[in-house]
Biopython code that builds the backbone (N, CA, C, O; Angstrom):
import numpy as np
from Bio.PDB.StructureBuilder import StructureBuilder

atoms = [
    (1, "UNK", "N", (105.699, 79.296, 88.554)),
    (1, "UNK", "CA", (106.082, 79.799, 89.857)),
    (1, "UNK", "C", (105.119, 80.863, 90.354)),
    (1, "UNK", "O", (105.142, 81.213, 91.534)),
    (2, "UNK", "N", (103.961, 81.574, 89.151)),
    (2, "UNK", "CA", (103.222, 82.501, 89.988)),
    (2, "UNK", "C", (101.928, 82.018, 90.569)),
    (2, "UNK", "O", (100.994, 81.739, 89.817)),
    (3, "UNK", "N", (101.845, 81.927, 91.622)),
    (3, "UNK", "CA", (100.739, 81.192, 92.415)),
    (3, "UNK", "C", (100.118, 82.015, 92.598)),
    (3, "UNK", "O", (100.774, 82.994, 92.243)),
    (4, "UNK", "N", (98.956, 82.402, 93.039)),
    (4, "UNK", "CA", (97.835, 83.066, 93.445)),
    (4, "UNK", "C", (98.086, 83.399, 94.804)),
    (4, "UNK", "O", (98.610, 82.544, 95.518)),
    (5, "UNK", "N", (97.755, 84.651, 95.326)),
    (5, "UNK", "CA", (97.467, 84.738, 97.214)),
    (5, "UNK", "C", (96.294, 85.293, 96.809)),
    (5, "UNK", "O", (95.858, 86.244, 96.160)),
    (6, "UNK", "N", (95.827, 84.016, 97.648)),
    (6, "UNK", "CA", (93.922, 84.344, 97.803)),
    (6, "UNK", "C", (93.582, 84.259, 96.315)),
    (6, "UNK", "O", (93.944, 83.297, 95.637)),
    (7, "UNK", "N", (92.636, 85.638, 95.645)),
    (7, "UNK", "CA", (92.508, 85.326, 94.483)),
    (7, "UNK", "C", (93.580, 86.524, 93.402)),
    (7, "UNK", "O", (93.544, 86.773, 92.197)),
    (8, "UNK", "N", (94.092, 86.823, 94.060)),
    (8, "UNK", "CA", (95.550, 87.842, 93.615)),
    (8, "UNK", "C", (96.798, 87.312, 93.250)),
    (8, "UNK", "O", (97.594, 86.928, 94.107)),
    (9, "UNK", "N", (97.186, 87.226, 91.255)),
    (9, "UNK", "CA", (97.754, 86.535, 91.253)),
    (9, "UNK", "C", (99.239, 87.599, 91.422)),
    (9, "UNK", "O", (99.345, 88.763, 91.038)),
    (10, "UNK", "N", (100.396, 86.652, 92.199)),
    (10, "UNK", "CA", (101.951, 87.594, 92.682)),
    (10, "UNK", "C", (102.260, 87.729, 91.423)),
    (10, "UNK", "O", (101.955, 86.946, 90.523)),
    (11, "UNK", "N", (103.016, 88.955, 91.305)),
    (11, "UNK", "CA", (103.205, 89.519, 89.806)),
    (11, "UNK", "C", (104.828, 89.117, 89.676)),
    (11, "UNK", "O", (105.721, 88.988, 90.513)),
    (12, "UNK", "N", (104.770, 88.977, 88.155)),
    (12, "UNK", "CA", (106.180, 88.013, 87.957)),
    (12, "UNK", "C", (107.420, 88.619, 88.047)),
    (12, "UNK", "O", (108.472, 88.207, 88.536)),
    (13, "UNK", "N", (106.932, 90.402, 87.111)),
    (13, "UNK", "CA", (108.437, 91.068, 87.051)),
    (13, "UNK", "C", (109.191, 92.201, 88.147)),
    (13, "UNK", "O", (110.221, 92.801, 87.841)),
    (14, "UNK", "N", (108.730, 92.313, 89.007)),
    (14, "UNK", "CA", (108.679, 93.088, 90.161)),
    (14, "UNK", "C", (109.104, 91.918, 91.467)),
    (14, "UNK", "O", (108.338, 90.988, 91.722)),
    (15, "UNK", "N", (110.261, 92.094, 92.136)),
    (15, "UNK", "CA", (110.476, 92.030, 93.173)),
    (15, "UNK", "C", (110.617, 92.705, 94.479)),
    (15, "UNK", "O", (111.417, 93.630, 94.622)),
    (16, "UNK", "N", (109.923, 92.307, 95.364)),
    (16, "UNK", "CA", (110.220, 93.371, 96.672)),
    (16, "UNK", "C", (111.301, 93.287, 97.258)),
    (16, "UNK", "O", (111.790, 92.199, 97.558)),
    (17, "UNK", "N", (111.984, 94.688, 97.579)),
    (17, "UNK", "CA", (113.137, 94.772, 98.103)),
    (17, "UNK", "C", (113.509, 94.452, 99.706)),
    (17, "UNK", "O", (114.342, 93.752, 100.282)),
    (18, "UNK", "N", (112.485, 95.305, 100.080)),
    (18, "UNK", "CA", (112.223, 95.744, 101.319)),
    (18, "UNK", "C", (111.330, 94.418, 102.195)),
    (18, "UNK", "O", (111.067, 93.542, 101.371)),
    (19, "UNK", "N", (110.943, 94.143, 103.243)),
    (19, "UNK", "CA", (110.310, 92.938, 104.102)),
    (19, "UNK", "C", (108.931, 93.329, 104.290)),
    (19, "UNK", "O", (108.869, 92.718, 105.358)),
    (20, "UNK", "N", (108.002, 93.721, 104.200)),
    (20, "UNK", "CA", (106.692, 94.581, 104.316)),
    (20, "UNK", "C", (106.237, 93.488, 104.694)),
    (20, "UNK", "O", (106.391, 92.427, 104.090)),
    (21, "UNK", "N", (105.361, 93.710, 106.194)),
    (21, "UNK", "CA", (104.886, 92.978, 107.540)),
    (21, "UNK", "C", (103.006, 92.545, 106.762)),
    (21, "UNK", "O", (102.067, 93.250, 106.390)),
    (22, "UNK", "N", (103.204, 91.344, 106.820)),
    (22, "UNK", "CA", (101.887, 90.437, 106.582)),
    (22, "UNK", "C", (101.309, 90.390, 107.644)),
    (22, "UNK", "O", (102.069, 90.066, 108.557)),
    (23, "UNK", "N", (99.907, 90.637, 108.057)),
    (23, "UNK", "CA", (99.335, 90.507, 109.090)),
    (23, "UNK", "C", (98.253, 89.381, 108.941)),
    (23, "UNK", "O", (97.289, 89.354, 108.176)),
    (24, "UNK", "N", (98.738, 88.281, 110.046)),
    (24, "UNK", "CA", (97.553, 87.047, 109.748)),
    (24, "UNK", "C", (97.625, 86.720, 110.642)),
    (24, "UNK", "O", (98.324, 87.154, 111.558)),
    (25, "UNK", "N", (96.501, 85.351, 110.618)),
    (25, "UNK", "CA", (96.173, 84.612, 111.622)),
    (25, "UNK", "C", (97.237, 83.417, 111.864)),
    (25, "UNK", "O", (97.642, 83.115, 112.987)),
    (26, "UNK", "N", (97.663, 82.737, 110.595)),
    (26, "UNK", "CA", (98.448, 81.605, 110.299)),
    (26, "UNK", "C", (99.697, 81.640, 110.937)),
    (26, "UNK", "O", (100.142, 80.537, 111.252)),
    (27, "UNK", "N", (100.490, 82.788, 111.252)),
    (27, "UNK", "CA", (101.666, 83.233, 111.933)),
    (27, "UNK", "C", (103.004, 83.332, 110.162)),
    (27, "UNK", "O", (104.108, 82.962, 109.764)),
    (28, "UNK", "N", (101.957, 83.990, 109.814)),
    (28, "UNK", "CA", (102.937, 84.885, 108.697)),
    (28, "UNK", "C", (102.951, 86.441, 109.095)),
    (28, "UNK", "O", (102.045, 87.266, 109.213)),
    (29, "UNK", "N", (104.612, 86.518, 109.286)),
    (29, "UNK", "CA", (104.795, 87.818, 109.368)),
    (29, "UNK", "C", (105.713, 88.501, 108.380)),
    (29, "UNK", "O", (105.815, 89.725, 108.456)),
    (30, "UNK", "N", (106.361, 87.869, 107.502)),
    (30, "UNK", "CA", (107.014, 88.702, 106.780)),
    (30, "UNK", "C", (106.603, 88.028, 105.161)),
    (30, "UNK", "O", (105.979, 87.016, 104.840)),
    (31, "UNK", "N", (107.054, 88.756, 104.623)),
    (31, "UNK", "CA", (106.817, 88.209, 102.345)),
    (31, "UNK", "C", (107.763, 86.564, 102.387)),
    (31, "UNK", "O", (107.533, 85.633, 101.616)),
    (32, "UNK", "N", (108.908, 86.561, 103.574)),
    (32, "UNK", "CA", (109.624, 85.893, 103.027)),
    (32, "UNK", "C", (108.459, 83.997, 103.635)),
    (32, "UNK", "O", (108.350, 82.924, 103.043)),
    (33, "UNK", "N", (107.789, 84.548, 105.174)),
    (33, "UNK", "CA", (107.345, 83.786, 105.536)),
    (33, "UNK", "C", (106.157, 83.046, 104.499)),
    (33, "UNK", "O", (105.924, 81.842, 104.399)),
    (34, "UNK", "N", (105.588, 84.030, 103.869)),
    (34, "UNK", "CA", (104.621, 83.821, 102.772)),
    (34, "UNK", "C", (104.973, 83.604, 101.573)),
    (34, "UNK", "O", (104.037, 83.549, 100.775)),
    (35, "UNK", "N", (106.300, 83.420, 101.047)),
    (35, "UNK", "CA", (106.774, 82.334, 100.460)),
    (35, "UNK", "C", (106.833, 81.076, 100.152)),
    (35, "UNK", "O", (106.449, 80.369, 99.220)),
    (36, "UNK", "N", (107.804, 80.848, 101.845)),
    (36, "UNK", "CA", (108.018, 80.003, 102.438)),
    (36, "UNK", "C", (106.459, 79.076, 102.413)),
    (36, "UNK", "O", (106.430, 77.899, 102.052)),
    (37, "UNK", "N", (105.127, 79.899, 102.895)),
    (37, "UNK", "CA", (103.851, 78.969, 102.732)),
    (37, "UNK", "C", (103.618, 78.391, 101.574)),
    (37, "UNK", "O", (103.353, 77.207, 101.363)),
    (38, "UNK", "N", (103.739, 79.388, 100.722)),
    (38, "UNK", "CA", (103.351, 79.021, 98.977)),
    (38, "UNK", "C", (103.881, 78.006, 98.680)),
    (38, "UNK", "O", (103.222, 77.064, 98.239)),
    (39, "UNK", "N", (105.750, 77.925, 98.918)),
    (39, "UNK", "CA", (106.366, 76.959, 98.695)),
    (39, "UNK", "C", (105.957, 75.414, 99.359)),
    (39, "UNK", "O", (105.897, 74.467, 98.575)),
    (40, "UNK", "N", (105.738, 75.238, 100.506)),
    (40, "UNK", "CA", (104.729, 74.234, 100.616)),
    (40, "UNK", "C", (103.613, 73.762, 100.213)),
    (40, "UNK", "O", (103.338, 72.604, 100.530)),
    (41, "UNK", "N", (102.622, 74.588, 99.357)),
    (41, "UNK", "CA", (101.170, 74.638, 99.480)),
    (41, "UNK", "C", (100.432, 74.832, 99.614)),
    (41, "UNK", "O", (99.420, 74.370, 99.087)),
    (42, "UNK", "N", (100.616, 76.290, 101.051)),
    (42, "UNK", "CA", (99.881, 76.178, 101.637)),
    (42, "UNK", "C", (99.034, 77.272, 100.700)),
    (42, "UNK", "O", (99.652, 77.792, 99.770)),
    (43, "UNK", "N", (97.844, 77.581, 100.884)),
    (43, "UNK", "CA", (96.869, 78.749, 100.316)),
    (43, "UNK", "C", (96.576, 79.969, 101.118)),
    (43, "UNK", "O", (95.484, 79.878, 101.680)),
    (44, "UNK", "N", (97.137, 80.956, 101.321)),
    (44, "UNK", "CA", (97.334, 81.852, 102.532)),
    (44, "UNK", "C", (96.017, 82.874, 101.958)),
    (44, "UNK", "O", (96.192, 83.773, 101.136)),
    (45, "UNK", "N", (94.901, 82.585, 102.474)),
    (45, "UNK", "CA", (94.034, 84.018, 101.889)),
    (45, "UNK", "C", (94.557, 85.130, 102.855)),
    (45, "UNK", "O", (95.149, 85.117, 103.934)),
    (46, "UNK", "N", (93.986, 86.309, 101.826)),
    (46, "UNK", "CA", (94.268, 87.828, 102.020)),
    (46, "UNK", "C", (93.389, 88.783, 102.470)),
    (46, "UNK", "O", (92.722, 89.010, 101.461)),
    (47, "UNK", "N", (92.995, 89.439, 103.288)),
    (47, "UNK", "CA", (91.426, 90.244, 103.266)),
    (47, "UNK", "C", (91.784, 91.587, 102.372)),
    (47, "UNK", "O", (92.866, 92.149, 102.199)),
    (48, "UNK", "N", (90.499, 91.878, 101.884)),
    (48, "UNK", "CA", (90.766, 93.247, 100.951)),
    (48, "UNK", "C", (91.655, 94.070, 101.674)),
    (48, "UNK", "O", (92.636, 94.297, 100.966)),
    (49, "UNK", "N", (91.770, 94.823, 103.196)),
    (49, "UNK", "CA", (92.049, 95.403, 103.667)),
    (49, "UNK", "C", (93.591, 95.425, 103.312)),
    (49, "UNK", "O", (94.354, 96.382, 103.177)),
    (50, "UNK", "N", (93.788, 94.164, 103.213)),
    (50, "UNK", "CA", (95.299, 93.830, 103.418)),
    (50, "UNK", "C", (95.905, 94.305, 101.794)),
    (50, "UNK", "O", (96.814, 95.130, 101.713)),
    (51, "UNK", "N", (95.325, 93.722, 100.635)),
    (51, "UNK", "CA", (95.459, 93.960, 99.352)),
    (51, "UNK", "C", (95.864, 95.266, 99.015)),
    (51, "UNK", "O", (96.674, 95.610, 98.155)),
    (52, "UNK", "N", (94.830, 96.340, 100.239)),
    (52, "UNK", "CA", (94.795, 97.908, 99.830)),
    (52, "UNK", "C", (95.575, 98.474, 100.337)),
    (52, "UNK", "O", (95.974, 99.577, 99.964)),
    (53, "UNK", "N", (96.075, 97.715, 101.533)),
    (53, "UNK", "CA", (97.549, 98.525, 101.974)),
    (53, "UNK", "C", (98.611, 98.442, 101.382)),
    (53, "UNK", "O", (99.380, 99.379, 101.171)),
    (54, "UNK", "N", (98.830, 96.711, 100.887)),
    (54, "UNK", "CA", (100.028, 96.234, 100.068)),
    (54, "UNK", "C", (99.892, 97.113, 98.762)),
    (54, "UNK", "O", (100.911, 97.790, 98.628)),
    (55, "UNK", "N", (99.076, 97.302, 97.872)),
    (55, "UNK", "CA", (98.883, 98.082, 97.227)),
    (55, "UNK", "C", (99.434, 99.941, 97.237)),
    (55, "UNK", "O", (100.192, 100.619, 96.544)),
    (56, "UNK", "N", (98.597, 100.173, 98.373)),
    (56, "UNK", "CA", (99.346, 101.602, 98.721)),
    (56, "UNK", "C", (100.524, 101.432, 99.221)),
    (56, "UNK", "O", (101.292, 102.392, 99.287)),
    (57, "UNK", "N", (100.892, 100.182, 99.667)),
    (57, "UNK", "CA", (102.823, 100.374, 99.723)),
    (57, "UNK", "C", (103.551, 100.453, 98.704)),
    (57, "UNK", "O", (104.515, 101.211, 98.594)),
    (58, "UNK", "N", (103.142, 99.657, 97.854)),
    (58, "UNK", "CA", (103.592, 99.983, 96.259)),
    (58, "UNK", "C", (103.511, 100.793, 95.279)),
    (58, "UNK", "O", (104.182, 100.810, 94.247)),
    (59, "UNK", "N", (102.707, 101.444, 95.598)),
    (59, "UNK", "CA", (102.409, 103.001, 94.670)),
    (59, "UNK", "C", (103.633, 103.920, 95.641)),
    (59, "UNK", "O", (104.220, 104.845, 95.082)),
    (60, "UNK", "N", (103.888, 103.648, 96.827)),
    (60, "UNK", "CA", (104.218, 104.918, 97.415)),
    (60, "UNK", "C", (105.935, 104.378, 96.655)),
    (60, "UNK", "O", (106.477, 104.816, 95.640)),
    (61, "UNK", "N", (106.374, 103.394, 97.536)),
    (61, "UNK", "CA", (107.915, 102.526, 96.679)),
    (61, "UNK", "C", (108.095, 102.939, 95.034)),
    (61, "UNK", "O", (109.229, 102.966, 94.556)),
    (62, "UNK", "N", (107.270, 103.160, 94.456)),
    (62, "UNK", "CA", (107.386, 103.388, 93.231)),
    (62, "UNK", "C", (107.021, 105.460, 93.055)),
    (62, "UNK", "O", (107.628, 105.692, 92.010)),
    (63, "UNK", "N", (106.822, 105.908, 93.208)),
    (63, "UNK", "CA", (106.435, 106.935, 93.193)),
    (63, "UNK", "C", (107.569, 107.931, 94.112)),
    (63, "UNK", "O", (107.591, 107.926, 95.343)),
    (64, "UNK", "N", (108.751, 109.011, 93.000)),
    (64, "UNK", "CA", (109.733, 109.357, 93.180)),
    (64, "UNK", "C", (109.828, 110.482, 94.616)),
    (64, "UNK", "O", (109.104, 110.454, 95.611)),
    (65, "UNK", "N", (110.578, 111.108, 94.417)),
    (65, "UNK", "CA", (109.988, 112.580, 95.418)),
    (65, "UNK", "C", (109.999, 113.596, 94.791)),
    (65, "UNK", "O", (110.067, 114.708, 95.315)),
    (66, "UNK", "N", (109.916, 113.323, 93.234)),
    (66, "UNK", "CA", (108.932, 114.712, 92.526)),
    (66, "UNK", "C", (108.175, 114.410, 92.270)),
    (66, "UNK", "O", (107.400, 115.349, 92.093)),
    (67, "UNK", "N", (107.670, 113.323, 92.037)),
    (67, "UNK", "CA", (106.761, 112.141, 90.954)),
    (67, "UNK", "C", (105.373, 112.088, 92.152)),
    (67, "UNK", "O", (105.433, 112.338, 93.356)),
    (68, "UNK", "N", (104.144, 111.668, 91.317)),
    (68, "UNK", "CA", (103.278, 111.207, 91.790)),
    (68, "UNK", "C", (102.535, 110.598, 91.164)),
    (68, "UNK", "O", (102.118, 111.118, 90.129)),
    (69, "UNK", "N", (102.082, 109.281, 91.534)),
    (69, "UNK", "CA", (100.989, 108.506, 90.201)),
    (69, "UNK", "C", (99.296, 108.457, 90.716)),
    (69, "UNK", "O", (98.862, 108.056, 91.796)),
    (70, "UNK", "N", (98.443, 109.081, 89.396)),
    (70, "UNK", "CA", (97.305, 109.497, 89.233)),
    (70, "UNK", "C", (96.248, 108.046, 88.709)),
    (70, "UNK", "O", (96.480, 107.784, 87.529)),
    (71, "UNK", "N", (95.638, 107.505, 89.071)),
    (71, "UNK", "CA", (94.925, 106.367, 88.813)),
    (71, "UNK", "C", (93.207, 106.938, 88.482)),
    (71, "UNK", "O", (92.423, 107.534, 89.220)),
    (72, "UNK", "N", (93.046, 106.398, 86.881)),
    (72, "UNK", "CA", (91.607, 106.766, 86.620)),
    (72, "UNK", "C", (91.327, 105.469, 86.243)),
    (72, "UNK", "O", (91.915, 104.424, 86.521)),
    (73, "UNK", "N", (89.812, 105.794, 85.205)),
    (73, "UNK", "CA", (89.345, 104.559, 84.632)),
    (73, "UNK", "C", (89.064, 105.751, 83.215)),
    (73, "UNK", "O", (89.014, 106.972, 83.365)),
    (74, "UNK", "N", (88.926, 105.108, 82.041)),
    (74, "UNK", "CA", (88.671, 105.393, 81.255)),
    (74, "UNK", "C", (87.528, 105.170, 81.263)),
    (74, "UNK", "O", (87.293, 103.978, 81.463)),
    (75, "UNK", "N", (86.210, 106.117, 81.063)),
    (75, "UNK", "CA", (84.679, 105.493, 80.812)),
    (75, "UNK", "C", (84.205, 104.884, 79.506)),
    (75, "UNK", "O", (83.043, 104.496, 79.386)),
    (76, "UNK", "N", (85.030, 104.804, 78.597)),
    (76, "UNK", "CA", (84.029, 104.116, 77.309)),
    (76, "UNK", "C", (84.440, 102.424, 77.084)),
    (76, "UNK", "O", (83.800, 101.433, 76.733)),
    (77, "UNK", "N", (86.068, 102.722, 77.547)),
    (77, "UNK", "CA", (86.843, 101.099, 77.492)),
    (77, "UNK", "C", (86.824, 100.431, 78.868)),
    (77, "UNK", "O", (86.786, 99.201, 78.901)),
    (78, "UNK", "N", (86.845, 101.043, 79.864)),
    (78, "UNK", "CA", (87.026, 100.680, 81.345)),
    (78, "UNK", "C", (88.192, 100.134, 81.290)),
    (78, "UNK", "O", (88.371, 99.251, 82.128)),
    (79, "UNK", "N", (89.253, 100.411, 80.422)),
    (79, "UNK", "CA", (90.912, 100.560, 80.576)),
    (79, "UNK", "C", (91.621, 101.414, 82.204)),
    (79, "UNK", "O", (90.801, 102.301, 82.439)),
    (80, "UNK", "N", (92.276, 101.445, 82.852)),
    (80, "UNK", "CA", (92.856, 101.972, 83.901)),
    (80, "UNK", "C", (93.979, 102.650, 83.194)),
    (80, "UNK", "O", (94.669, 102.256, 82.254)),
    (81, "UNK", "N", (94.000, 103.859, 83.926)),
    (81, "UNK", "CA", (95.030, 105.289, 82.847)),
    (81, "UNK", "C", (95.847, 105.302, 83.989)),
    (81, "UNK", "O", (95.116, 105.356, 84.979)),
    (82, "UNK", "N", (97.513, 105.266, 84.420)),
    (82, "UNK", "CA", (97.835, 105.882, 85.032)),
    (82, "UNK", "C", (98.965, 107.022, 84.650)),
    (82, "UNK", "O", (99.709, 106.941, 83.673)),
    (83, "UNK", "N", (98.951, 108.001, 85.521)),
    (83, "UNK", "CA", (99.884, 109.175, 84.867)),
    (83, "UNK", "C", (100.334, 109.721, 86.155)),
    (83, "UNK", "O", (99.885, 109.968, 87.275)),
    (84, "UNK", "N", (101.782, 109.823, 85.264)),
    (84, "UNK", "CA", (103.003, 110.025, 86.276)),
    (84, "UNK", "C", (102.971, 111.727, 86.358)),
    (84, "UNK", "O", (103.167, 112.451, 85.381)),
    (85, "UNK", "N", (102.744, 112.102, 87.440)),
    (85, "UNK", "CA", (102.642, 113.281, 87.333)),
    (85, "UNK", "C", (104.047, 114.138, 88.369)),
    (85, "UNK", "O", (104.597, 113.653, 89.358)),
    (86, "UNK", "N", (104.285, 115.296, 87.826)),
    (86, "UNK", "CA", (105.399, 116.364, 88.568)),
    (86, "UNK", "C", (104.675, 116.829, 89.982)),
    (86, "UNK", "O", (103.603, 117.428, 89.890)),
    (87, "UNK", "N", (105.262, 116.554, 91.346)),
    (87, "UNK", "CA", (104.529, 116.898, 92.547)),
    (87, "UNK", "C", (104.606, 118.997, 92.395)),
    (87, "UNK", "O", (103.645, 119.762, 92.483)),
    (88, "UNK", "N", (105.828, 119.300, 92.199)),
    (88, "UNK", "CA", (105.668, 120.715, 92.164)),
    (88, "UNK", "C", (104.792, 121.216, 91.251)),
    (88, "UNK", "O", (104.200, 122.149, 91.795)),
    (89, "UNK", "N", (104.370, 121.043, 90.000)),
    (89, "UNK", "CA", (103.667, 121.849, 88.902)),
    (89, "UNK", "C", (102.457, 121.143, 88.458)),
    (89, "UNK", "O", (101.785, 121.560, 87.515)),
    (90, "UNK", "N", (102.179, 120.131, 89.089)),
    (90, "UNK", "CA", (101.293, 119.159, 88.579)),
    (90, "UNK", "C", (101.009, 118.861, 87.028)),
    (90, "UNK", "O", (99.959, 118.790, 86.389)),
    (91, "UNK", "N", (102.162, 118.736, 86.727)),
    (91, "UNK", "CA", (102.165, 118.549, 84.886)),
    (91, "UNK", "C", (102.224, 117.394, 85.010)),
    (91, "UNK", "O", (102.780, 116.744, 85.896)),
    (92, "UNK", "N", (101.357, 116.882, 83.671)),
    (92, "UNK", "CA", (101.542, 115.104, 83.655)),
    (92, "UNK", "C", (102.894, 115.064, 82.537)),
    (92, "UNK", "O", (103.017, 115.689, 81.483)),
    (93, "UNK", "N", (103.731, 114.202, 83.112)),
    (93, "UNK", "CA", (104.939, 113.685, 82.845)),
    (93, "UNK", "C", (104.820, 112.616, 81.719)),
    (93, "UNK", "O", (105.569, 112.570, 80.743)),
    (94, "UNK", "N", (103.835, 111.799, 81.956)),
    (94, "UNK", "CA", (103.736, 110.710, 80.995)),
    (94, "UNK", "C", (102.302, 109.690, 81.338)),
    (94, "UNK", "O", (101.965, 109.527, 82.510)),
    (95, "UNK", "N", (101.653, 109.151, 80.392)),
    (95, "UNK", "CA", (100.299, 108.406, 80.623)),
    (95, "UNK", "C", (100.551, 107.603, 79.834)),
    (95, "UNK", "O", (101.124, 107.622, 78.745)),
    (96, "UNK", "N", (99.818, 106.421, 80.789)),
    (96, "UNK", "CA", (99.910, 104.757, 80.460)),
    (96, "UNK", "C", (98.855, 104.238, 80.780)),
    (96, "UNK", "O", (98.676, 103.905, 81.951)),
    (97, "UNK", "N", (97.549, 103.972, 79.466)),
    (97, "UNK", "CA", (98.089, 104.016, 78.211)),
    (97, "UNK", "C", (97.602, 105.662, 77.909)),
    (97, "UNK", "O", (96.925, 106.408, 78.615)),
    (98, "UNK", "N", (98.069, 105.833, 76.922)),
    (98, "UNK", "CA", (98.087, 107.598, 76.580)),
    (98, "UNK", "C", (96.317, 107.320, 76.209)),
    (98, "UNK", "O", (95.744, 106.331, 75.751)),
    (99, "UNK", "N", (95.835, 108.598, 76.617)),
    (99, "UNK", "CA", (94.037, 108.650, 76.477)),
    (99, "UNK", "C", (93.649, 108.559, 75.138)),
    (99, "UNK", "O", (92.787, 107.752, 74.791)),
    (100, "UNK", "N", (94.278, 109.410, 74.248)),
    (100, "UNK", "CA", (94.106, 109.573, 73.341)),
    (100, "UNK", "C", (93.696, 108.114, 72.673)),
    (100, "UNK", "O", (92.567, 107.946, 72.214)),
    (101, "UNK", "N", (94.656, 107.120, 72.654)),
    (101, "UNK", "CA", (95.074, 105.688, 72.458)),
    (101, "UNK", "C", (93.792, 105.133, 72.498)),
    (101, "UNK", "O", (93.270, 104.523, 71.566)),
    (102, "UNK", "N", (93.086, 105.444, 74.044)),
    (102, "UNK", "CA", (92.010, 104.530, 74.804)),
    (102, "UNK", "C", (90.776, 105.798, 73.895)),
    (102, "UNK", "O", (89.732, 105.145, 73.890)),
    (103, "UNK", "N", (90.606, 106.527, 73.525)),
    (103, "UNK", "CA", (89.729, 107.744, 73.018)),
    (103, "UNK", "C", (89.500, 107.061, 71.752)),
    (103, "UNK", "O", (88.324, 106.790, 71.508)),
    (104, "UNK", "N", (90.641, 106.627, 70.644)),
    (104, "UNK", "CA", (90.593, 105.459, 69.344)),
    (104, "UNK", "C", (89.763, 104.460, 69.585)),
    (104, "UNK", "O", (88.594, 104.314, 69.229)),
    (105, "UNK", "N", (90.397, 103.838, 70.166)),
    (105, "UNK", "CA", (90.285, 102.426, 70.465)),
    (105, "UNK", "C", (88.716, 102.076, 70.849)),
    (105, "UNK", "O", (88.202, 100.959, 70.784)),
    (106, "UNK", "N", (87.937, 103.582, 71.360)),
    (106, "UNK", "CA", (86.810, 103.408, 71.782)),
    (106, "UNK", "C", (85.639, 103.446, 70.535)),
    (106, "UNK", "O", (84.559, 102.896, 70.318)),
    (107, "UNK", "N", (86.385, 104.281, 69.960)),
    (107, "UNK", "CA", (86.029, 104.597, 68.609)),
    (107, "UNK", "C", (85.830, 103.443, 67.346)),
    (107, "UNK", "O", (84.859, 103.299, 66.603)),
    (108, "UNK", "N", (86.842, 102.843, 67.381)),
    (108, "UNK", "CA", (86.705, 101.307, 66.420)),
    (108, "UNK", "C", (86.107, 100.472, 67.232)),
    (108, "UNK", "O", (85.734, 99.440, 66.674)),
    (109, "UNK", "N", (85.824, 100.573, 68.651)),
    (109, "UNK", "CA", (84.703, 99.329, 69.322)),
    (109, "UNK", "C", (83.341, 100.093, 68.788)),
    (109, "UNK", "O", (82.293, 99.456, 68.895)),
    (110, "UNK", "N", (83.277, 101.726, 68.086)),
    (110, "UNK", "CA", (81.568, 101.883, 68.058)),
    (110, "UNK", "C", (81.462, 101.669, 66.758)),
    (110, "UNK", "O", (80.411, 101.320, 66.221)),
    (111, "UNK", "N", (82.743, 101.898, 66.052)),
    (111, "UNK", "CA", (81.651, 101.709, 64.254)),
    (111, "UNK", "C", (82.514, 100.254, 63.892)),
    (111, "UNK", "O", (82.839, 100.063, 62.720)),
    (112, "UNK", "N", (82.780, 99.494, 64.685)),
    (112, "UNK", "CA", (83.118, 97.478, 64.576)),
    (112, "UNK", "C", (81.303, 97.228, 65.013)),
    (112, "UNK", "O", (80.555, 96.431, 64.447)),
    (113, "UNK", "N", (80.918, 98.186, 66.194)),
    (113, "UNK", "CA", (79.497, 97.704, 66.546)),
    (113, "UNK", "C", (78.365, 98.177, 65.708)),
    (113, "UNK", "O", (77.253, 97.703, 65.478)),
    (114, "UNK", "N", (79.055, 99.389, 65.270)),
    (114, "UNK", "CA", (77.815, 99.295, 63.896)),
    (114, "UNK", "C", (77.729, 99.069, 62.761)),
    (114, "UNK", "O", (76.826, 99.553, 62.077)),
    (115, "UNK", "N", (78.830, 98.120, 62.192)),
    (115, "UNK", "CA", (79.189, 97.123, 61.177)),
    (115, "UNK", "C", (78.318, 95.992, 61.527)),
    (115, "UNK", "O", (77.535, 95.450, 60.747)),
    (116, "UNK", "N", (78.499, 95.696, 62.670)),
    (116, "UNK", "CA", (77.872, 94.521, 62.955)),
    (116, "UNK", "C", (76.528, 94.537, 63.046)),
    (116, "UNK", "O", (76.005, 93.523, 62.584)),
    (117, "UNK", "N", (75.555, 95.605, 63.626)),
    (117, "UNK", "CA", (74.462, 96.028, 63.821)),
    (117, "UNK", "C", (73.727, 96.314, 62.336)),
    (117, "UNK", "O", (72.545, 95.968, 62.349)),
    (118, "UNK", "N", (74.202, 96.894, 61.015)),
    (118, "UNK", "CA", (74.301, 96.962, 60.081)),
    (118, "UNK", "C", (73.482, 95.666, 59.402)),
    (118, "UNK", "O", (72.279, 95.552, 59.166)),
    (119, "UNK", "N", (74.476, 94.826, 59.200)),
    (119, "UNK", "CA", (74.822, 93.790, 58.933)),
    (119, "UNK", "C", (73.451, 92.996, 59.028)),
    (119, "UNK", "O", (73.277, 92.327, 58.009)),
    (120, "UNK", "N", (72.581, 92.893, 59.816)),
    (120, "UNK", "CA", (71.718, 92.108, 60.623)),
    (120, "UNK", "C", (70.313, 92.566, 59.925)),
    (120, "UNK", "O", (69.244, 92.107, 60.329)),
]
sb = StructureBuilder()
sb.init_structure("model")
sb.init_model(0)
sb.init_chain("A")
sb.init_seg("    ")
for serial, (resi, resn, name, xyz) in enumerate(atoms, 1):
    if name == "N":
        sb.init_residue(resn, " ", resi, " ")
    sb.init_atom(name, np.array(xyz, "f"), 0.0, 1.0, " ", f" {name:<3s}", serial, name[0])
structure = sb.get_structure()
């Protein structure tokens, strides 16, 4: 049932509550109308523009009114960190995946690579 829009595949465990307005050429105006396409067939592409709003609608829907979510990249794994942070004190609340985690993990990709380098 998860089809692709454009090259974005719809995510399985998350449903939208709310009707959030599709802007196209095809005469889709609502999620339910762009369903409704999928369910036929049809292939509804998306322009980035559109991705980055739907996107920032969903960070905001998800993001409490103390809460705020912080989006990095990790530089050694190029893992994506996000952390839920307190809007009054700016304390991080909780990180997914925790750095530390992605800080390891970077660590057994350098001495797996110099096992292998070794080796040779």
């Amino acid at each position: 049932m998860n089809q692709p829009i454009g090259n974005v595949p719809k995510p399985s465990t998350y449903e939208a509550t709310a009707t959030p307005k599709v802007t196209s050429n095809d005469g889709i105006q609502s999620v339910q109308d762009l369903k409704q396409a999928q369910a036929q067939g049809q292939n509804i592409p998306i322009s980035e523009q559109q991705l980055v709003k739907a996107i920032e609608r969903a960070i905001k829907a998800v993001e409490g009114t103390s809460t705020t979510l912080d989006f990095s990249i990790h530089e050694q794994t190029k893992h994506i960190i996000v952390k839920v942070l307190d809007k009054s004190s700016g304390e991080v609340i909780r990180e997914i995946p925790n750095e530390k985690s992605l800080d390891f993990l970077a660590k057994v990709w350098e001495m797996a690579g110099a096992m292998v380098d070794e080796r040779r």
